[in-house]
VONUTI-990656 format. One record per residue: residue in one letter; chain; x, y, z negated of N, C-alpha, C in turn. Coordinates in steps of 0.05 Angstrom, whole numbers, plus 32768, in hexadecimal, padded with zeros to 4 digits. Each point is the difference from the previous one (the first is absolute). Layout:
<site 'A','A',<X,Y,Z>,<X,Y,Z>,<X,Y,Z>>
...
END
This chain:
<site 'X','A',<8ADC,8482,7499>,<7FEE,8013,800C>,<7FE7,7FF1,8008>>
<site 'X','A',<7FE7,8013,7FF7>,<7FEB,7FF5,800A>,<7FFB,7FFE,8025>>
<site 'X','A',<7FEB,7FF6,8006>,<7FF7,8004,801A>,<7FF9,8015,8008>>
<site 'X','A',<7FF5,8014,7FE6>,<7FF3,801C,8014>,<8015,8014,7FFE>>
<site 'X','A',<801F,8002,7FF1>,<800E,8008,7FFF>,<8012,8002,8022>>
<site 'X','A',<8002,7FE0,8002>,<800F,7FFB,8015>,<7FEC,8007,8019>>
<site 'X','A',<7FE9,7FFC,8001>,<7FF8,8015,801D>,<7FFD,801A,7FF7>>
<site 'X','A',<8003,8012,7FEE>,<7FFF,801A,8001>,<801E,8007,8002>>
<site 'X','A',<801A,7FF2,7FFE>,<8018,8003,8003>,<7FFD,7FF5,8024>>
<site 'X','A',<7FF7,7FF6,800A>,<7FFD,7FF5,801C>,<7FF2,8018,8011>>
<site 'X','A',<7FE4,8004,7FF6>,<8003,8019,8009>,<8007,8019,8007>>
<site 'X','A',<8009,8004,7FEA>,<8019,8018,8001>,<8014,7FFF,800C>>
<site 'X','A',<800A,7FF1,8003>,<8014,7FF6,8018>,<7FF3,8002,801E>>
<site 'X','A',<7FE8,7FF4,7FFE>,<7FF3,7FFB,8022>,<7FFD,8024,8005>>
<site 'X','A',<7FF0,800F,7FE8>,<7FF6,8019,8008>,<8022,8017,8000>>
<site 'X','A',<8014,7FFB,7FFA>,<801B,800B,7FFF>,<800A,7FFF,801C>>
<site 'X','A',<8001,7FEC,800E>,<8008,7FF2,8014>,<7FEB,8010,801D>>
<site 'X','A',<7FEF,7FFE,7FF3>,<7FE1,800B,8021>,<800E,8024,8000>>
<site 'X','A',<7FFC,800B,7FE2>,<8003,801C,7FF9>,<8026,8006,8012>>
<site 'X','A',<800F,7FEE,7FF6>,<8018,7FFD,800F>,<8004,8006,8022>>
<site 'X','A',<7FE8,7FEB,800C>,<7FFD,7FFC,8015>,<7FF3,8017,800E>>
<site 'X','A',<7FEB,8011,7FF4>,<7FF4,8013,800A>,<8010,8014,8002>>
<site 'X','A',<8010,800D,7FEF>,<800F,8018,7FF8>,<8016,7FFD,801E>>
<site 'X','A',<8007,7FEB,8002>,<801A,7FF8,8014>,<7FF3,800A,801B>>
<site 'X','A',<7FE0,7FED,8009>,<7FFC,800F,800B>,<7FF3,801A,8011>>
<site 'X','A',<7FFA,8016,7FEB>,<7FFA,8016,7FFB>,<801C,800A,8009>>
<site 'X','A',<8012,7FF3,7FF4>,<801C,8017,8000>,<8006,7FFA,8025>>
<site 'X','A',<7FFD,7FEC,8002>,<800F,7FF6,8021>,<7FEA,8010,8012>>
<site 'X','A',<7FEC,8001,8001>,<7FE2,8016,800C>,<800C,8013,7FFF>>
<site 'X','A',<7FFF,8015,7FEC>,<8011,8017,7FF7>,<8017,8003,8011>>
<site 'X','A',<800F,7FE8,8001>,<801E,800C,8016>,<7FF7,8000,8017>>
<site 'X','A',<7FF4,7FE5,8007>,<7FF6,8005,8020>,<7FEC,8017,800C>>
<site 'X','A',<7FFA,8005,7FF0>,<7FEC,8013,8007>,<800D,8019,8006>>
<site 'X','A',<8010,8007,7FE9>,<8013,801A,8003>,<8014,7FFA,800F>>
<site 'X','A',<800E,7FF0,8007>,<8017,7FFB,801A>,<7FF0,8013,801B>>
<site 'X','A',<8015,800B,8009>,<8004,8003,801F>,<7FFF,7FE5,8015>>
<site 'X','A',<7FF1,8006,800F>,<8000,7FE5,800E>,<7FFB,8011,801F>>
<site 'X','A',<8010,7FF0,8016>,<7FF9,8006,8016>,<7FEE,7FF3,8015>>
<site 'X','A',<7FF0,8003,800E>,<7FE4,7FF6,800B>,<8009,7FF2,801B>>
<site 'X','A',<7FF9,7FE4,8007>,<800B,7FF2,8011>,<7FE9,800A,801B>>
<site 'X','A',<8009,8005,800F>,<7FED,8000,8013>,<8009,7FE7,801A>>
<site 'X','A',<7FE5,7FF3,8007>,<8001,7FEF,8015>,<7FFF,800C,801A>>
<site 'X','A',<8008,7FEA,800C>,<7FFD,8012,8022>,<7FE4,8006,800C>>
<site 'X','A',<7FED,7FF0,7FF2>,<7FE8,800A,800C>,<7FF7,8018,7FF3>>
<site 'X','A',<800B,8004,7FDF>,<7FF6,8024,7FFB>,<8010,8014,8009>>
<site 'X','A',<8016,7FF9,8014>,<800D,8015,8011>,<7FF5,8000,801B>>
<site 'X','A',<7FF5,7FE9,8003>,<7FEF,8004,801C>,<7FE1,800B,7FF8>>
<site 'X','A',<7FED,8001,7FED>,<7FF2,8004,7FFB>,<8000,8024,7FFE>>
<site 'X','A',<801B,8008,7FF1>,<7FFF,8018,7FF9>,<800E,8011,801D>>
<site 'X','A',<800F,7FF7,8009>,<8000,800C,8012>,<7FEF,8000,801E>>
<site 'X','A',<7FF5,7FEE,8000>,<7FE8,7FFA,800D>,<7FE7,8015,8003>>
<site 'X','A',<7FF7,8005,7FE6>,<7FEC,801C,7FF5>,<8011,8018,800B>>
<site 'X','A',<801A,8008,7FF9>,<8011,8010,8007>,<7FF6,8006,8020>>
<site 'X','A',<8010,7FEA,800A>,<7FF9,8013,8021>,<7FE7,7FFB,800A>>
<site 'X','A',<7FE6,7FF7,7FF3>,<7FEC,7FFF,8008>,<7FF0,801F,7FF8>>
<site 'X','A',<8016,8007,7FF5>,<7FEB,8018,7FED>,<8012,801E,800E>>
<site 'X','A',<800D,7FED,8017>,<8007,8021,8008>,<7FEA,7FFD,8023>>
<site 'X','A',<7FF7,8020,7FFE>,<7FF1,8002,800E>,<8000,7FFD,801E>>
<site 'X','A',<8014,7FFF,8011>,<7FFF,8000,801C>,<8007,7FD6,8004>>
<site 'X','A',<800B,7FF8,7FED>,<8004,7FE0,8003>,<7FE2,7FF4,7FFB>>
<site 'X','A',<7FF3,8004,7FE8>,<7FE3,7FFF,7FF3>,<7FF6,7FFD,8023>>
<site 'X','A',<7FF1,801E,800F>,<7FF5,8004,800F>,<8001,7FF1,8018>>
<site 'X','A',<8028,7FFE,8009>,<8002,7FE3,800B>,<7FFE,7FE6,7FFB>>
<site 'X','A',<8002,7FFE,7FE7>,<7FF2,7FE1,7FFD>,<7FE1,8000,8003>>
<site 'X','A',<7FF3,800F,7FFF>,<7FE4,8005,7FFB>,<7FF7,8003,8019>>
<site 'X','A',<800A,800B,8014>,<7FF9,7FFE,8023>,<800A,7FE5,800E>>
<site 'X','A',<8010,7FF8,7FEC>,<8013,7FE1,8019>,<7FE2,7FED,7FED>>
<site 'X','A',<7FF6,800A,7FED>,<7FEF,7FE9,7FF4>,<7FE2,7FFF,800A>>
<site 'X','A',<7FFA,8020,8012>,<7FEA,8001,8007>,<8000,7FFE,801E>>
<site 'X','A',<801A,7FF9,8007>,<7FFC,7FFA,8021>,<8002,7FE4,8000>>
<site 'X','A',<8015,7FF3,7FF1>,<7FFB,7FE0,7FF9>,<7FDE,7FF5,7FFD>>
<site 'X','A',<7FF0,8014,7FEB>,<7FE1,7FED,7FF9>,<7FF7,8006,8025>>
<site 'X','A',<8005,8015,8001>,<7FF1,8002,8022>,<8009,7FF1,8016>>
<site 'X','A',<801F,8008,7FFE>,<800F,7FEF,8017>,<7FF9,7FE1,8002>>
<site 'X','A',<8008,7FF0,7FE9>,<7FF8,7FDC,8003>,<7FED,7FF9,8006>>
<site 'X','A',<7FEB,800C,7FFC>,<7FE4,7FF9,8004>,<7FF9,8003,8013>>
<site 'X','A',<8008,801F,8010>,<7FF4,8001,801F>,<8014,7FEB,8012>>
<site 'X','A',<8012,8003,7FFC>,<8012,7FE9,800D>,<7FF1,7FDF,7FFA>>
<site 'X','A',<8006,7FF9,7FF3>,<7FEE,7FE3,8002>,<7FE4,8004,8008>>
<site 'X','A',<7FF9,8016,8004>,<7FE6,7FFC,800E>,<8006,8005,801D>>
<site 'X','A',<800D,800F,8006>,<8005,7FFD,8024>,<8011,7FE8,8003>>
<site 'X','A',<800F,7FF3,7FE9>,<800B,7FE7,8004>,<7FE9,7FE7,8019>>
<site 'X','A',<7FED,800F,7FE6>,<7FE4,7FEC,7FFE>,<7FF3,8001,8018>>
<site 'X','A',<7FFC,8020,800B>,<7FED,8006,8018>,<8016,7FF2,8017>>
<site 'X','A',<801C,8004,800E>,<8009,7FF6,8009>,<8000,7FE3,7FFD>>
<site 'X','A',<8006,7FEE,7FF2>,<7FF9,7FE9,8008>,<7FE2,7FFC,8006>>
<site 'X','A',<7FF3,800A,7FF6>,<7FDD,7FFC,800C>,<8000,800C,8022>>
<site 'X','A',<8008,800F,8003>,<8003,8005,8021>,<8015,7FE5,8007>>
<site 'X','A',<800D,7FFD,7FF8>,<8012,7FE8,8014>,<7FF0,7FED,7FFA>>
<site 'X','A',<7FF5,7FF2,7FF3>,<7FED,7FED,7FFD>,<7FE8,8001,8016>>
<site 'X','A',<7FF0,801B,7FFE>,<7FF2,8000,8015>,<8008,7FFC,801B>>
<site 'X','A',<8017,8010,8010>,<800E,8001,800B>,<800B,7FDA,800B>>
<site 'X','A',<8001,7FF4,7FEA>,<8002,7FE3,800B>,<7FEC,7FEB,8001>>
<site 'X','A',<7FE7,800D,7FEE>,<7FEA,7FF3,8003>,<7FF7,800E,801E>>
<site 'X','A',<8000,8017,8004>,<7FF5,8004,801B>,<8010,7FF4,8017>>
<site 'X','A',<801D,8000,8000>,<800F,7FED,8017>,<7FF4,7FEC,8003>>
<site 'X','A',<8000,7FEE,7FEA>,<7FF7,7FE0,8001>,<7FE7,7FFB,800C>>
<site 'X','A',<7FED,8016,7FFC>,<7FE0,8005,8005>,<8009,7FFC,8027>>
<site 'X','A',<8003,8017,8008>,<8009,8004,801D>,<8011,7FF0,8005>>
<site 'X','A',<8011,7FF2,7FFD>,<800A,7FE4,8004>,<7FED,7FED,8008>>
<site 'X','A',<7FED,7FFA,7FE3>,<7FEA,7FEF,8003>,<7FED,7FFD,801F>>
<site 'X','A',<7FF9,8016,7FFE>,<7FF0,8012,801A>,<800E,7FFB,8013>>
<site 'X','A',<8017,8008,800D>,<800E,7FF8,8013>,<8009,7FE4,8009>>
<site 'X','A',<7FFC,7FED,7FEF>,<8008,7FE5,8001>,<7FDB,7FF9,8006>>
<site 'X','A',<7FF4,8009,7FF7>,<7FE3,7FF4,8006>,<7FF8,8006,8021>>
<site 'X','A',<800D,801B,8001>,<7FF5,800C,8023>,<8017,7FEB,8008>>
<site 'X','A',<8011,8000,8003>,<8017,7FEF,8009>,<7FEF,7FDE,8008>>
<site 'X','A',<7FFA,7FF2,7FF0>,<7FF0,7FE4,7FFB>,<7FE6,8008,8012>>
<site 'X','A',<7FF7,8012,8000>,<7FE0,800B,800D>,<8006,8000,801F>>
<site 'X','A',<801D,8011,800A>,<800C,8005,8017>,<8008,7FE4,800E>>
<site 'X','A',<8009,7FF3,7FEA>,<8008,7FE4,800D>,<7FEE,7FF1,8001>>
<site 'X','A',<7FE9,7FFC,7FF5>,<7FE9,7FEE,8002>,<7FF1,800E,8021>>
<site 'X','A',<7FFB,8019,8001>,<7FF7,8009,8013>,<8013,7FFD,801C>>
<site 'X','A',<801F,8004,7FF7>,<800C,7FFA,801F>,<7FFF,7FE1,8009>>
<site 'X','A',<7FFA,7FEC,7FF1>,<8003,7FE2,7FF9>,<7FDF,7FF8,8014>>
<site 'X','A',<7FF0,800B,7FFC>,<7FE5,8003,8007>,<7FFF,800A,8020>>
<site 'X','A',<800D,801E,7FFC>,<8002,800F,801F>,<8018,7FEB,800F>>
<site 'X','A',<8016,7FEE,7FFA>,<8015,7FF0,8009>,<7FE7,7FE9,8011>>
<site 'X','A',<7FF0,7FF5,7FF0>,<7FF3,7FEC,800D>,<7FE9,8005,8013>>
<site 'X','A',<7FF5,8018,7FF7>,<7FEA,800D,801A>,<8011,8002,801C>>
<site 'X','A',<8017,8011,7FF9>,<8016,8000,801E>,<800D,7FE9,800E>>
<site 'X','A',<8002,7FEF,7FF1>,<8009,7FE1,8006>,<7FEA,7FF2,8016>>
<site 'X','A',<7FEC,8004,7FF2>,<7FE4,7FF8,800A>,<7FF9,800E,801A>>
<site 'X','A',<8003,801A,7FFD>,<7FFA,800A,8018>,<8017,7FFF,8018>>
<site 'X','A',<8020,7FF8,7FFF>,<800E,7FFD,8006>,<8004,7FE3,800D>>
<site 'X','A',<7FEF,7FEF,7FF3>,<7FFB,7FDB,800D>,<7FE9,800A,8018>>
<site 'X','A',<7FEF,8019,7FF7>,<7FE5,7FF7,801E>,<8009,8012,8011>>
<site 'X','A',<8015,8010,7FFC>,<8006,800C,8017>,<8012,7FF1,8019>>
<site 'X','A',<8010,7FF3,7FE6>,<8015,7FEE,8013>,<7FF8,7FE5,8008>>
<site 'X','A',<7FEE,7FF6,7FEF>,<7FF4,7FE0,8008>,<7FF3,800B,8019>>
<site 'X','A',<8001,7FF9,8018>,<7FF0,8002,8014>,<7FF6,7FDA,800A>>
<site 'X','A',<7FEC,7FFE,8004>,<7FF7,7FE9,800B>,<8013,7FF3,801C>>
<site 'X','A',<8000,800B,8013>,<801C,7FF9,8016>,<8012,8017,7FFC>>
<site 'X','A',<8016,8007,8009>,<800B,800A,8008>,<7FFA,8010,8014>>
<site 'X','A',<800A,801E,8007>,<8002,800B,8012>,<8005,7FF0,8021>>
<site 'X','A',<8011,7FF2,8006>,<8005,7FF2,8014>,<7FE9,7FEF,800B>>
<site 'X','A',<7FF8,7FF8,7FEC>,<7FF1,7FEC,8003>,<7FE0,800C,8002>>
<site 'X','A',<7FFC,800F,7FFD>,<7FE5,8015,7FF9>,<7FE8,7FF8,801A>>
<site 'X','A',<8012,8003,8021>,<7FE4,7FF8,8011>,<7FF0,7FE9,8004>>
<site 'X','A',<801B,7FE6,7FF0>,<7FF3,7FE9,8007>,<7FED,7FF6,7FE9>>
<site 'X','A',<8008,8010,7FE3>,<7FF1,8000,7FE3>,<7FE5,800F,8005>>
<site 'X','A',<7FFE,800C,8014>,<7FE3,8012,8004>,<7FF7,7FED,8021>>
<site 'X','A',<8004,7FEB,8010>,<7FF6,7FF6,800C>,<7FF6,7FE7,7FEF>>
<site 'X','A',<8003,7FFA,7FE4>,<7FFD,7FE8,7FF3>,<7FED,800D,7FF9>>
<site 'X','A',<7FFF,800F,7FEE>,<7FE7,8011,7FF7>,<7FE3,8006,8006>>
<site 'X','A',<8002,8004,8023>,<7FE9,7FF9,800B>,<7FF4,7FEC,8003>>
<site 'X','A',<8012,7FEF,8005>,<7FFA,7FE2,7FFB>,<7FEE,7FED,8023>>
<site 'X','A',<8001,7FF2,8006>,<8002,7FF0,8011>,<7FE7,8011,8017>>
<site 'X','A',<7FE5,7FFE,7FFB>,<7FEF,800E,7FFF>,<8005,8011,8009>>
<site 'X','A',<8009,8013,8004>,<8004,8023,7FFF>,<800E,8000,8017>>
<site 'X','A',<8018,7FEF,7FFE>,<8018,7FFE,8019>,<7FEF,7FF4,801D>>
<site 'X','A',<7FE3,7FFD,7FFD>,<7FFF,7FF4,8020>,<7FED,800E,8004>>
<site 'X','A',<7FFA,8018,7FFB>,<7FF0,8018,8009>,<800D,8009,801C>>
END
């Protein structure tokens, strides 16, 4: 046998073999296709489908739809009086501390001033009681006074 014999006997074989291969599966397509087959469903397309289900009946719908429109309103005003209440307690402790301040200043002001009025009274309290003689002694402290002079009038 020549060479161009033996690849046209080679090809006929290769193109027998593909034609083989296609027909097989054409026929296996054909069964699967026409078989009965039953449809697997996952748990999320039974939550999915029943999900739509009771969303699509009307008085649950409406309640989810009011619990969803008091939720956008509800959280929001809430964290804002969250908000306004701690801003009053804040004030509330910035103003204590303020009047704290103030009262510890009059306090320091009161003590500097009684510390001041303590030593004016002290003072006036030494010239009342320092007397030059004594009481007892008073007629002979006022015969010195006149002094030598005076006494021989």
């Amino acid at each position: 046998m020549n060479y161009e014999e033996r690849q046209n006997q080679e090809d006929a074989q290769v193109e027998a073999a593909l034609n083989n291969f296609r027909l097989s599966i054409h026929r296996w397509s054909e069964q699967e296709y026409v078989r009965p087959r039953a449809i697997e469903r996952t748990r999320w397309s039974r939550f999915g489908n029943s999900f739509w289900r009771t969303i699509a009946n009307p008085a649950l719908g409406g309640t989810l739809a009011a619990a969803l429109a008091i939720a956008s309103v509800g959280v929001p005003a809430g964290l804002y009086h969250e908000r306004a209440v701690a801003a009053q307690r804040q004030a509330a402790l910035d103003l204590q501390r303020k009047q704290a301040a103030e009262l510890a200043l009059k306090a320091q002001a009161a003590a500097a001033a009684d510390s001041v009025d303590d030593a004016a009274f002290l003072d006036d309290i030494d010239r009342d009681i320092a007397q030059a003689t004594p009481d007892a002694m008073q007629p002979l402290a006022s015969l010195m006074n006149e002094g030598p002079g005076k006494s021989s009038q």
